[in-house]
VEXGUMAR-480344 format. One record per residue (C-alpha): x, y, z; residue number from 1. Coordinates in Angstrom, 2 decimals, padded with zeros to 5 digits. Layout:
<recs>
+---------+---------+---------+-----+
:      xx :      yy :      zz :   n :
+---------+---------+---------+-----+
:       X :       Y :       Z : NUM :
...
+---------+---------+---------+-----+
</recs>
This chain:
<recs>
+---------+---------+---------+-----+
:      xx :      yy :      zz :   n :
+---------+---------+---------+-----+
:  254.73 :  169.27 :  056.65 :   1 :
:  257.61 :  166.81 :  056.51 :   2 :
:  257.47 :  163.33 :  057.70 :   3 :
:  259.98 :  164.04 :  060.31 :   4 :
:  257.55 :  166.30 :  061.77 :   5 :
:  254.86 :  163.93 :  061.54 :   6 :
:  253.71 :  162.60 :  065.32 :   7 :
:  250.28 :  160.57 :  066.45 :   8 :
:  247.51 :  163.26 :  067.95 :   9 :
:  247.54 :  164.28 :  071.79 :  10 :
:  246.26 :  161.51 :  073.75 :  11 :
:  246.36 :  158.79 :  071.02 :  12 :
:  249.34 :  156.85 :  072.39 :  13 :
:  248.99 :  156.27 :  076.04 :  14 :
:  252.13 :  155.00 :  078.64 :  15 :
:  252.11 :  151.49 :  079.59 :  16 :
:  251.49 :  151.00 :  083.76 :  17 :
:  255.46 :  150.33 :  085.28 :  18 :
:  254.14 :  147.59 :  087.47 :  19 :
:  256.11 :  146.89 :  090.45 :  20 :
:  258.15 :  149.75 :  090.19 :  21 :
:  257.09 :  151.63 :  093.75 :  22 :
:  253.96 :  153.54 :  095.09 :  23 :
:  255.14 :  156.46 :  093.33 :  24 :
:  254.36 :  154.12 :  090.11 :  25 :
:  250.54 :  153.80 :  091.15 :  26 :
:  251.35 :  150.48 :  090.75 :  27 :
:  253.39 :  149.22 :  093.74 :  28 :
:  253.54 :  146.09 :  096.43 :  29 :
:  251.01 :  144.02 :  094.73 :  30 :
:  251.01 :  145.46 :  091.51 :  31 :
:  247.46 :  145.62 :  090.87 :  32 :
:  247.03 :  141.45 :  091.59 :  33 :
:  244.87 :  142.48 :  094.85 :  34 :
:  245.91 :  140.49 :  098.30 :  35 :
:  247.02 :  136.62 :  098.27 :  36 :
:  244.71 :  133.94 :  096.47 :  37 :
:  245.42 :  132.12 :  093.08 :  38 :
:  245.05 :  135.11 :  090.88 :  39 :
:  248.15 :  136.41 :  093.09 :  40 :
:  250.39 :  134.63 :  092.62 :  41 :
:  253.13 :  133.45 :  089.78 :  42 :
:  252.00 :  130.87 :  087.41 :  43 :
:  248.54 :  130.34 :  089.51 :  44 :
:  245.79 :  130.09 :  087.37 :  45 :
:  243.47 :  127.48 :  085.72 :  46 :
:  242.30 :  125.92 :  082.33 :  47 :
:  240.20 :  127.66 :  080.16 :  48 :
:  236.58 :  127.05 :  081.25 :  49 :
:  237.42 :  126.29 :  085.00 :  50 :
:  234.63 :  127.78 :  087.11 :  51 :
:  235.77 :  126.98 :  090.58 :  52 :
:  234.70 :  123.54 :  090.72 :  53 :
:  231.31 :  124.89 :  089.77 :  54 :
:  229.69 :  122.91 :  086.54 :  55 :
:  231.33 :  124.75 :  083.58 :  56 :
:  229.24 :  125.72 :  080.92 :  57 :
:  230.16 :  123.67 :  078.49 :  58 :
:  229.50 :  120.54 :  080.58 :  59 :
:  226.31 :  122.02 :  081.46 :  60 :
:  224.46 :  122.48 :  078.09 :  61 :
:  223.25 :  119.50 :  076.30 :  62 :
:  224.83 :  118.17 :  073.56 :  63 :
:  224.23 :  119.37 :  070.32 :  64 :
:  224.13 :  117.22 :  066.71 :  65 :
:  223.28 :  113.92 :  065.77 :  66 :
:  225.16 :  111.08 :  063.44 :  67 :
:  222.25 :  108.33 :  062.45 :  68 :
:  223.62 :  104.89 :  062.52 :  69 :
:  220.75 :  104.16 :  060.17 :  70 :
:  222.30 :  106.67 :  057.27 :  71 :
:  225.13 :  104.20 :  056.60 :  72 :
:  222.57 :  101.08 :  055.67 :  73 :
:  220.03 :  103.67 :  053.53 :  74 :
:  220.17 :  105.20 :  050.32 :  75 :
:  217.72 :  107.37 :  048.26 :  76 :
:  217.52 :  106.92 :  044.85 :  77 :
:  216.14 :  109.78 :  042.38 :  78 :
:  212.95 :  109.09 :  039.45 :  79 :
:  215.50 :  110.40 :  036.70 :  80 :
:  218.09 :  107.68 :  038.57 :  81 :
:  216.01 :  104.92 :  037.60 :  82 :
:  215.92 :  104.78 :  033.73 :  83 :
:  220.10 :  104.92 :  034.14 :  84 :
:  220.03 :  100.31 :  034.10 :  85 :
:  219.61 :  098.71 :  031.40 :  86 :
:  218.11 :  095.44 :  033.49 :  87 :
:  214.28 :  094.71 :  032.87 :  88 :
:  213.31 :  094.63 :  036.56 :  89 :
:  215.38 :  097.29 :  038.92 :  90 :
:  215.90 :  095.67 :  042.24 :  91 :
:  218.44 :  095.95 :  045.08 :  92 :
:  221.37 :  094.24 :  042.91 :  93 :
:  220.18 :  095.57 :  039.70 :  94 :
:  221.49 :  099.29 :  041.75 :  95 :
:  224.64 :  097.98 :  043.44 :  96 :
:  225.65 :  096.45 :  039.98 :  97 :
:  224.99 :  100.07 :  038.07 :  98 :
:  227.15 :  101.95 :  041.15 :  99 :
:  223.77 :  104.02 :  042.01 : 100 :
:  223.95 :  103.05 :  045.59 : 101 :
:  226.87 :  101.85 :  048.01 : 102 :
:  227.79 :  098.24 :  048.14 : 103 :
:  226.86 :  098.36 :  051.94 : 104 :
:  223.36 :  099.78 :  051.67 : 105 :
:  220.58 :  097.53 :  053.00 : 106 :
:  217.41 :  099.55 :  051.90 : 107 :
:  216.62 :  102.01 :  049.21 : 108 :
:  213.68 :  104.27 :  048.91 : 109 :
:  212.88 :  105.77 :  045.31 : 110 :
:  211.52 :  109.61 :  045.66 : 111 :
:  210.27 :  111.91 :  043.58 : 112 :
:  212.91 :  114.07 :  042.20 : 113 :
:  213.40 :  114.75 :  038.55 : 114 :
:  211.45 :  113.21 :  035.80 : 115 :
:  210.66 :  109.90 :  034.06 : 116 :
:  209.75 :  109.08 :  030.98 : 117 :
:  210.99 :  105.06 :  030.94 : 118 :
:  208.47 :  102.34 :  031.70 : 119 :
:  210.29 :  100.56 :  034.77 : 120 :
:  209.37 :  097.79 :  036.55 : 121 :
:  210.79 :  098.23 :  040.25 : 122 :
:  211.02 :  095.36 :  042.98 : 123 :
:  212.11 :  095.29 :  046.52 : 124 :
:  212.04 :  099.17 :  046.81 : 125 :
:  210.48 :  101.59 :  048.84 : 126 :
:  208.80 :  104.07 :  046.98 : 127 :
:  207.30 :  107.36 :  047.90 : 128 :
:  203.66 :  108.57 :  047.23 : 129 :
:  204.61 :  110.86 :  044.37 : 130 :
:  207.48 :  109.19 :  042.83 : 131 :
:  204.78 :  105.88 :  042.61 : 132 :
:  202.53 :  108.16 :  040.96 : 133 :
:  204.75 :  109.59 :  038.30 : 134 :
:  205.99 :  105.97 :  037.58 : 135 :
:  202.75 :  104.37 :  037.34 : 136 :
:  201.80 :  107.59 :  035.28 : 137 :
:  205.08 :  106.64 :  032.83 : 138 :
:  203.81 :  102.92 :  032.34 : 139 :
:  206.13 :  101.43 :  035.04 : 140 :
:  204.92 :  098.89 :  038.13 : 141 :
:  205.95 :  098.87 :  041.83 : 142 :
:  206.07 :  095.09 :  043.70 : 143 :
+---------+---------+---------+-----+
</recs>
């Protein structure tokens, strides 16, 4: 076998439909676009999505997602985060001084993630249930 004599198998390439071409063609008159309406006609048709004037679906489920306006004005703040200052009492501008939280943040919460082994002495701070525990358990206080 030569590549010359090479050709796809029988009924792998099929012939396009000559639309428009006579009844003959099988695909005369209307050429397949049915009688009058939008769909019939030359440049008639509608944006993606359009259902008639119906709803469209899109508009119809709810919206999905949420951006919390609180996020910008929060930060968390991890145990092993905490022996990083070198101040004697860690508060709010003890942080913003050691870059550990944005400039912008209005409250901080301390959880438990990591370890400590520095006795700290935290003001102004929320703190969670564990990470109080494993600070008290280090020698540290909470006001």
């Amino acid at each position: 076998m030569r590549l010359n004599e090479m050709s796809p198998g029988k009924g792998a390439k099929k012939t396009g439909k000559r639309r428009g071409r006579g009844h003959s063609a099988g695909q005369g008159k209307t050429c397949g676009r049915g009688q009058k309406g939008q769909h019939a006609r030359s440049g008639g048709y509608h944006k993606v999505g359009f259902e008639g004037g119906q709803m469209p679906l899109q508009r119809r489920l709810p919206k999905v997602g949420f951006n919390s306006r609180m996020a910008k004005n929060t930060a968390e703040l991890r145990l092993h985060e905490l022996e990083l200052p070198t101040d004697d009492i860690i508060d709010m501008d003890c942080l913003k001084k050691a870059h550990l939280v944005p400039a912008g943040v209005l409250k901080v919460k301390v959880i438990k993630s990591g370890e400590i082994t520095k006795a700290v002495k935290i003001k102004g701070l929320a703190v969670t249930k564990g990470a109080r525990a494993a600070i008290e358990a280090a020698g540290g206080s909470i006001e």
